[in-house]
N, C-alpha and C positions, 0 to 999 in steps of 0.2 A: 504494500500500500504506500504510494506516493504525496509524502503531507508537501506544504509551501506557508508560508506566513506571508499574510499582506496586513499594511493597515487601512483603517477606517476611517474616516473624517467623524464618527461617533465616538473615535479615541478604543474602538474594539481591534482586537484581531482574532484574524481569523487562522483557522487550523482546517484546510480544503482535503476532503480526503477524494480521491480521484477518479476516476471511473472512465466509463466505455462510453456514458450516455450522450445524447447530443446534447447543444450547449442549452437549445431552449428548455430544455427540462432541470436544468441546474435549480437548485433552492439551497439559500443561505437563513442558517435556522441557528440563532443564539443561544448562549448557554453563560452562567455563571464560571467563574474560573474551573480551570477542571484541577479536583484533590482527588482525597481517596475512592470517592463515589464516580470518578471517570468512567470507568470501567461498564458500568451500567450506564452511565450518561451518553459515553460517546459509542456502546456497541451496536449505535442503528448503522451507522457508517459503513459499518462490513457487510450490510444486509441493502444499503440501496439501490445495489445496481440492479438487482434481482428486479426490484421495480423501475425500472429505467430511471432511475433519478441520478444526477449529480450531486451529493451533499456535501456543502463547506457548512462546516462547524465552526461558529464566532464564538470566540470567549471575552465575557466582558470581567470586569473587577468588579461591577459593582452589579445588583439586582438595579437599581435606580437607571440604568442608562437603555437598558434593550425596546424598551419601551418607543423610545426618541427614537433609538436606530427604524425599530417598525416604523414608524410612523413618518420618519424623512426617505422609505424607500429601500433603505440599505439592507437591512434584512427581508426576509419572507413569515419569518415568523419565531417564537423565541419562546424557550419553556426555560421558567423560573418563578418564583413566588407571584402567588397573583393581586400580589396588594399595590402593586406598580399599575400591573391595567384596572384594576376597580378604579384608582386612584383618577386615571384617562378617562376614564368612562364616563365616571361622576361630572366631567367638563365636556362632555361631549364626543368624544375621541371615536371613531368608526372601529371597533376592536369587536373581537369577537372570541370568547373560549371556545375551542376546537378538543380538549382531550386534557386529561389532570393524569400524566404519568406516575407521577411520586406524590400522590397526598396526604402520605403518613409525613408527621411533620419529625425528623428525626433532627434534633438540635437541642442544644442544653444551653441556660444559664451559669457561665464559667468566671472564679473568681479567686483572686490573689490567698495564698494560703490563710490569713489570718483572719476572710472572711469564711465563716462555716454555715452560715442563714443568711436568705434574704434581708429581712433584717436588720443583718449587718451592713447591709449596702448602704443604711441611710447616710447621707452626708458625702458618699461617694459618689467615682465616676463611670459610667458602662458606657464603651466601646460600642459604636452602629456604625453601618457604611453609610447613611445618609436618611433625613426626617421619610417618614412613610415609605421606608423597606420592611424585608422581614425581620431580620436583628432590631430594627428600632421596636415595630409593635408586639412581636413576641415577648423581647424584654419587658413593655411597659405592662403586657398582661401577665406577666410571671411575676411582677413586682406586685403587683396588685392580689395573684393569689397568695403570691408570698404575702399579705399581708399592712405593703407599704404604699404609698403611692407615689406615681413617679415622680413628683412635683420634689420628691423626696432627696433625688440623685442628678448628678448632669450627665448631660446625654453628650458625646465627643464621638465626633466622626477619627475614624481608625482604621479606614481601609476595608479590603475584602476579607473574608471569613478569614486565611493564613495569618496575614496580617493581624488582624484584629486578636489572635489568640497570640501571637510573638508579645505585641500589645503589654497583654495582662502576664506573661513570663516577665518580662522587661521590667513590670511595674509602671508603664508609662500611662496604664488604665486600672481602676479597680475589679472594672468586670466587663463582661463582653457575650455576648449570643450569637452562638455560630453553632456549624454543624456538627453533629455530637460524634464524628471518628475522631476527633484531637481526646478523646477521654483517655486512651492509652496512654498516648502521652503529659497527658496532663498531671496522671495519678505519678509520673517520674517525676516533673517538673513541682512537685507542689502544690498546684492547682487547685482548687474543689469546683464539686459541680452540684450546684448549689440548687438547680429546678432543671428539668426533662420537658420534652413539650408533650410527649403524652399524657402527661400527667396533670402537666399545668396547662396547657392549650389542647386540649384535645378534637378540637375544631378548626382550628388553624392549619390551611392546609401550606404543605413545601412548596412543590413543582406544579404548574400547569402551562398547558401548551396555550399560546396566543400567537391571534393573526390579524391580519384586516381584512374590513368586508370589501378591498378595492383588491387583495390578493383572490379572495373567495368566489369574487365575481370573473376576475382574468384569470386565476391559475386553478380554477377548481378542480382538475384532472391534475395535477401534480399535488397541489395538495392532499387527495385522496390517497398517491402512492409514497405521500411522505408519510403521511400517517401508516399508511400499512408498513414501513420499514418501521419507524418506529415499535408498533405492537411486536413485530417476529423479533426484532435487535433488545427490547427489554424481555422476551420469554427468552430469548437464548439462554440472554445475561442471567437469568434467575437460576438456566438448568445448567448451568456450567459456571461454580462459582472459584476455581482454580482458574480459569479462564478469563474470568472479569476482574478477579484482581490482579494476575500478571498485564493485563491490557492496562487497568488504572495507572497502575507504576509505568508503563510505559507512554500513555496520554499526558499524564502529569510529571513524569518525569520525576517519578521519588525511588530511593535507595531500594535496592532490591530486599532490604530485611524489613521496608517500613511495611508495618501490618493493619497500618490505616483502611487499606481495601477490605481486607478481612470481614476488620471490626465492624464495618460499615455494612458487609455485606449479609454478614449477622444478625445486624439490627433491623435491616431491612427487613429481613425471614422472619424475625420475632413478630416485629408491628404489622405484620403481611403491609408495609407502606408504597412497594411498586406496585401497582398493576397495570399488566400488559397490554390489556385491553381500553386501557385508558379512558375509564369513566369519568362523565363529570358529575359531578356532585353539587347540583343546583343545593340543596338547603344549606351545605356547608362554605360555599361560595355565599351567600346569604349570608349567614353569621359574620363570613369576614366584612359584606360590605356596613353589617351594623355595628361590628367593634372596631371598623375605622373611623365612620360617625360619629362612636363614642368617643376617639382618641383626640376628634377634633382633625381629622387627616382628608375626610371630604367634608362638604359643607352639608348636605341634605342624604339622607337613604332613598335608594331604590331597589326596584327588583331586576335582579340581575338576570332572570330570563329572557329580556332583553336581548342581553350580550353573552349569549351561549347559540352558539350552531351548532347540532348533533348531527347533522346532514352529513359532512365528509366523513366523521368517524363512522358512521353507520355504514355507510358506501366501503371504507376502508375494510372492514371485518367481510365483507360482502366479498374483494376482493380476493383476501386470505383465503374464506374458504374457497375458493373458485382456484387455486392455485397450486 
């Protein structure tokens, strides 16, 4: 498989994995940095040429940016936390949920050894990539079942999930919300983990796939064979989990002992948090768009059925079995 990096005028780059297909069928489809969770993220790639697709893979730093990229053109579509397009939405943005790959929310609130409870966070500071991502409002609902209110701590942008756990090693932050494979190493470093989002969010979903309805209307036959790469590249990923971690460390490029993949891929098993078939999840999408309203991150609620297309997903399993 042949990768290339190019950048982006949305400050993304891309990681193009290469194909046979023709050029019109190419789709550029966002992604958060790739960590130990690569493996499952990026194993549609091996699977799109099956469906005639070209797929470049963008990784951005931040969940805050992919949004902008959709919407200025440069990508096709982008799975990451869906509190960036509710967030679109809520102002009018032409977006549409297509498919929620990862909606088990696997992430933990992480914090300098000497905090052991939320709690302790009062007075302190937690680490977000930027206001109305998922680190920012995760945290502010963790604090809250923790018990404190956010009004409590200051909130300090700190970069991408990597980043933002070096962060609170460093001590350059008190605490940080990101995704829960750094627990290995965190129990080395000192760390504690002070709130789970299953626990403490348990409606707050990770990953969902977003598009435009200006993509949906031009590329809606590509869209369908994106989505059906996607469903087969996450069931592989689940039956072959020796597979998906050696690919992680090689997508992200981590030391061959690091067992971040593992952990991650574990966790996923335990929470059943992938699914293949990528359902959406109208009421839990709902929750998010009213505990954004409550955070104060949109200005009024709606109903997000709206901004859900079941159309290609449907047509995409349609697909599959036909294949």
């Amino acid at each position: 498989m042949k990768h290339i990096l190019v950048s982006l005028a949305a400050g993304a780059v891309v990681l193009a994995s290469i194909s046979t297909a023709h050029a019109a069928d190419t789709w550029r489809h966002g992604v958060v940095e790739a960590k130990g969770d690569a493996g499952i993220q990026f194993m549609p790639s091996k699977f799109a040429s099956k469906f005639d697709i070209e797929l470049e893979t963008v990784e951005f730093a931040s969940s805050t940016v992919p949004v902008k990229a959709l919407l200025a053109g440069e990508i096709d579509s982008y799975a990451t936390t869906p509190l960036t397009a509710i967030a679109a939405m809520a102002e009018g943005a032409g977006l549409k949920f297509v498919g929620c790959n990862w909606p088990g929310m696997t992430y933990d609130l992480y914090a300098k050894g000497d905090i052991k409870t939320i709690k302790d966070l009062k007075g302190r500071t937690v680490g977000i990539s930027g206001p109305g991502g998922a680190p920012d409002l995760f945290a502010r609902e963790a604090l809250r079942w923790g018990g404190i209110d956010p009004s409590e701590v200051t909130f300090a942008n700190a970069g991408g999930g990597g980043d933002r756990f070096r962060a609170v090693v460093a001590g350059v932050v008190d605490s940080t919300a990101t995704s829960s494979e750094f627990e290995p190493e965190a129990a080395q470093r000192g760390v504690n983990v002070i709130a789970r989002a299953p626990e403490a969010t348990p409606n707050l979903l990770r990953i969902c796939i977003v598009t435009s309805d200006k993509v949906i209307a031009e590329k809606h036959d590509q869209l369908v064979r994106f989505l059906a790469a996607q469903m087969v590249g996450h069931k592989h990923a689940l039956e072959n989990p020796k597979e998906t971690a050696d690919y992680a460390r090689e997508v992200a490029k981590l030391a061959p002992d690091d067992k971040t993949p593992e952990f991650i891929f574990d966790e996923v098993v335990k929470y059943d948090a992938v699914k293949p078939d990528l359902p959406i999840m109208a009421d839990k999408l709902q929750w998010n768009v009213d505990m954004m309203h409550r955070n104060g991150r949109i200005k009024a609620a709606y109903d997000i059925k709206k901004f859900i297309d079941d159309g290609p997903r449907q047509a995409a399993l349609k697909l599959i079995a036909t294949n």
